[in-house]
C-alpha positions as CSV (number, residue, x, y, z in Angstrom):
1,X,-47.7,78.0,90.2
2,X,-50.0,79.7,88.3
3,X,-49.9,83.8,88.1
4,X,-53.3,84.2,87.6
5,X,-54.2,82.6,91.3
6,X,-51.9,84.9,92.8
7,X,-53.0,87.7,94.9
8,X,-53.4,91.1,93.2
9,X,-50.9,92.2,95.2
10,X,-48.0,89.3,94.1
11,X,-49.5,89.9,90.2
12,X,-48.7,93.5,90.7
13,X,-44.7,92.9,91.7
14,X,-44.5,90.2,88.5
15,X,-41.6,91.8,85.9
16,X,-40.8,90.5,82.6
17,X,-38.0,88.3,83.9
18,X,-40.6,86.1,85.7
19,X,-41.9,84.9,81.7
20,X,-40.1,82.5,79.5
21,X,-39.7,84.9,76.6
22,X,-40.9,88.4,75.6
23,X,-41.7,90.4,73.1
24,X,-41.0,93.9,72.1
25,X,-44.1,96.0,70.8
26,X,-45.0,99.6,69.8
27,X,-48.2,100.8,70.6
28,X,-50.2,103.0,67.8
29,X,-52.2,105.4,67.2
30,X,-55.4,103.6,66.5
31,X,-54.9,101.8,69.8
32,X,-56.3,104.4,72.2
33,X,-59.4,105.0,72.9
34,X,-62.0,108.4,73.2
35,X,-60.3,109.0,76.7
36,X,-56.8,108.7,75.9
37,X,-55.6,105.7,77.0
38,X,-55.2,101.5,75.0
39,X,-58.2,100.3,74.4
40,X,-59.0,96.8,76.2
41,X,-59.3,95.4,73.3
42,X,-56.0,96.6,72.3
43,X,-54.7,94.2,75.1
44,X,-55.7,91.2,73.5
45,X,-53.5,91.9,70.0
46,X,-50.7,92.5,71.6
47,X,-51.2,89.2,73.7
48,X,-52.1,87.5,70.6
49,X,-49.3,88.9,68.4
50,X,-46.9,87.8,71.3
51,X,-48.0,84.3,71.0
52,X,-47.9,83.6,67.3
53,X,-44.8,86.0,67.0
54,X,-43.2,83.0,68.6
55,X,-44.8,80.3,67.0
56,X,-43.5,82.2,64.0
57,X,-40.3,82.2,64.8
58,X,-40.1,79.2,66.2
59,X,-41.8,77.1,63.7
60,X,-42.2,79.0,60.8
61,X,-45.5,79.4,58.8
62,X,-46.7,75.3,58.9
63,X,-48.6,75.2,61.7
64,X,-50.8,77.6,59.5
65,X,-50.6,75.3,56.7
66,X,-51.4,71.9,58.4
67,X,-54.8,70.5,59.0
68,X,-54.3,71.7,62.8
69,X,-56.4,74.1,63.7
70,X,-55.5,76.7,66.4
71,X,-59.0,78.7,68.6
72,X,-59.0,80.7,71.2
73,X,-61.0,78.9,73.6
74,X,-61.1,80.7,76.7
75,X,-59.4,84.7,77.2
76,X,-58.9,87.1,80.3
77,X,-57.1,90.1,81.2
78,X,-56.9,92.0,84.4
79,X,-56.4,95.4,84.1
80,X,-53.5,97.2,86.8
81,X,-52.9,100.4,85.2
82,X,-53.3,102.2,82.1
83,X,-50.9,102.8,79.2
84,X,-51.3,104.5,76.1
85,X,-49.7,106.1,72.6
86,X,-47.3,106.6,71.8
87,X,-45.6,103.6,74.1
88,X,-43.3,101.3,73.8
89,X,-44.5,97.9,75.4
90,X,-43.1,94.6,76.4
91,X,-45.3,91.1,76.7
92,X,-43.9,88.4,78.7
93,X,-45.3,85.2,77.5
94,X,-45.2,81.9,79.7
95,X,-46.5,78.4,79.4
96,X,-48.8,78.1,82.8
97,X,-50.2,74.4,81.3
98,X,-49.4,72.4,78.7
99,X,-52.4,70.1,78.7
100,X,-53.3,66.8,75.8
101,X,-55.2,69.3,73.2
102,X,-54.9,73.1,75.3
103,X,-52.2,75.6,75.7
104,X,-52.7,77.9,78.8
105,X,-50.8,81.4,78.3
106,X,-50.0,83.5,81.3
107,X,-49.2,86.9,79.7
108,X,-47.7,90.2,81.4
109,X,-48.1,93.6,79.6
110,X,-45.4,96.1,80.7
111,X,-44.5,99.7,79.6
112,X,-41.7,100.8,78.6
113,X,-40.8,104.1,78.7
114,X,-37.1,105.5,77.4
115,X,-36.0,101.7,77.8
116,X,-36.7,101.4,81.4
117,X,-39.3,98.7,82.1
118,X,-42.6,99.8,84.5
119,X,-45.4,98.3,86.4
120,X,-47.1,95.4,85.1
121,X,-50.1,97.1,83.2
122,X,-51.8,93.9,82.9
123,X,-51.9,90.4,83.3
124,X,-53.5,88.0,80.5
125,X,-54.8,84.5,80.4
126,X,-55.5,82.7,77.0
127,X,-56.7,79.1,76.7
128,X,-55.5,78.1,72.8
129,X,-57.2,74.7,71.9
130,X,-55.9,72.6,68.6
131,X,-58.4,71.1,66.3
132,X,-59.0,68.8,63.6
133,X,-59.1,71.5,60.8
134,X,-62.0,69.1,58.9
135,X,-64.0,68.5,62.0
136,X,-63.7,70.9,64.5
137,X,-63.0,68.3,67.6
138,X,-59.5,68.5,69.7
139,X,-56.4,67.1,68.6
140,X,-52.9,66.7,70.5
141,X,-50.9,69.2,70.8
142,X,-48.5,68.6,67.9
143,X,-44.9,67.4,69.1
144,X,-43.2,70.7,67.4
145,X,-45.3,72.4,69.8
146,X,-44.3,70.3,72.6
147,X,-40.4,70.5,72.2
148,X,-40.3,74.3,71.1
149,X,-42.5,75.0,74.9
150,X,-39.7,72.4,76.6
151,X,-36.7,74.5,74.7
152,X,-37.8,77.8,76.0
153,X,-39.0,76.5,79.5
């Protein structure tokens, strides 16, 4: 099942628990905008960090040293209610499709005020392609990839 098909109404009741893994963020400063709340954009690093934060940890810096290639090929977010600085956030990351050369993300965006978890604040979507880092066309999603997605699953 994929959250972002849901109705607004089930998207609104996800929680963190319904994601493979999260991540624990601090929102700042420069992250709101002229009226007072995070910026949209603002959204999108945090999903972003999120992601490679795993891959990070997961795999260490040589995906970013390989001649693999990771783009952003396709990005949503749906906005349920605002959140601002100074905030402590989660991001619940899940795997919605693992697919030959694509990585579809399902991301949730959660405050956390005084260590109790709120409302979903949004939900993300983000279609990460790999490439040939010489010529730009797809490649497979490499196997390190593969087995760290099947060990959090």
């Amino acid at each position: 099942m994929h959250y972002w098909e849901l109705a607004k109404e089930d998207q609104r009741a996800l929680r963190p628990e319904d994601f493979m893994l999260t991540r624990e963020f601090t929102t700042r400063w420069r992250d709101n905008d002229a009226w007072g709340h995070l910026n949209n954009a603002a959204y999108y690093e945090y999903f972003d960090n999120a992601i490679n934060d795993w891959f990070l940890e997961q795999l260490g810096p040589t995906l970013s040293h390989d001649a693999t290639l990771q783009f952003v090929a396709e990005s949503a977010c749906r906005y349920f209610r605002e959140t601002a600085y100074p905030r402590p956030l989660i991001v619940g990351v899940r795997v919605a499709r693992l697919g030959h050369s694509s990585i579809t993300f399902e991301l949730g965006l959660f405050d956390a005020p005084d260590g109790v978890v709120g409302d979903i604040c949004a939900l993300g979507r983000w279609v990460q392609v790999f490439v040939d880092g010489e010529t730009r066309t797809p490649v497979s999603v490499p196997g390190s990839v593969r087995a760290m997605i099947a060990a959090a699953s």
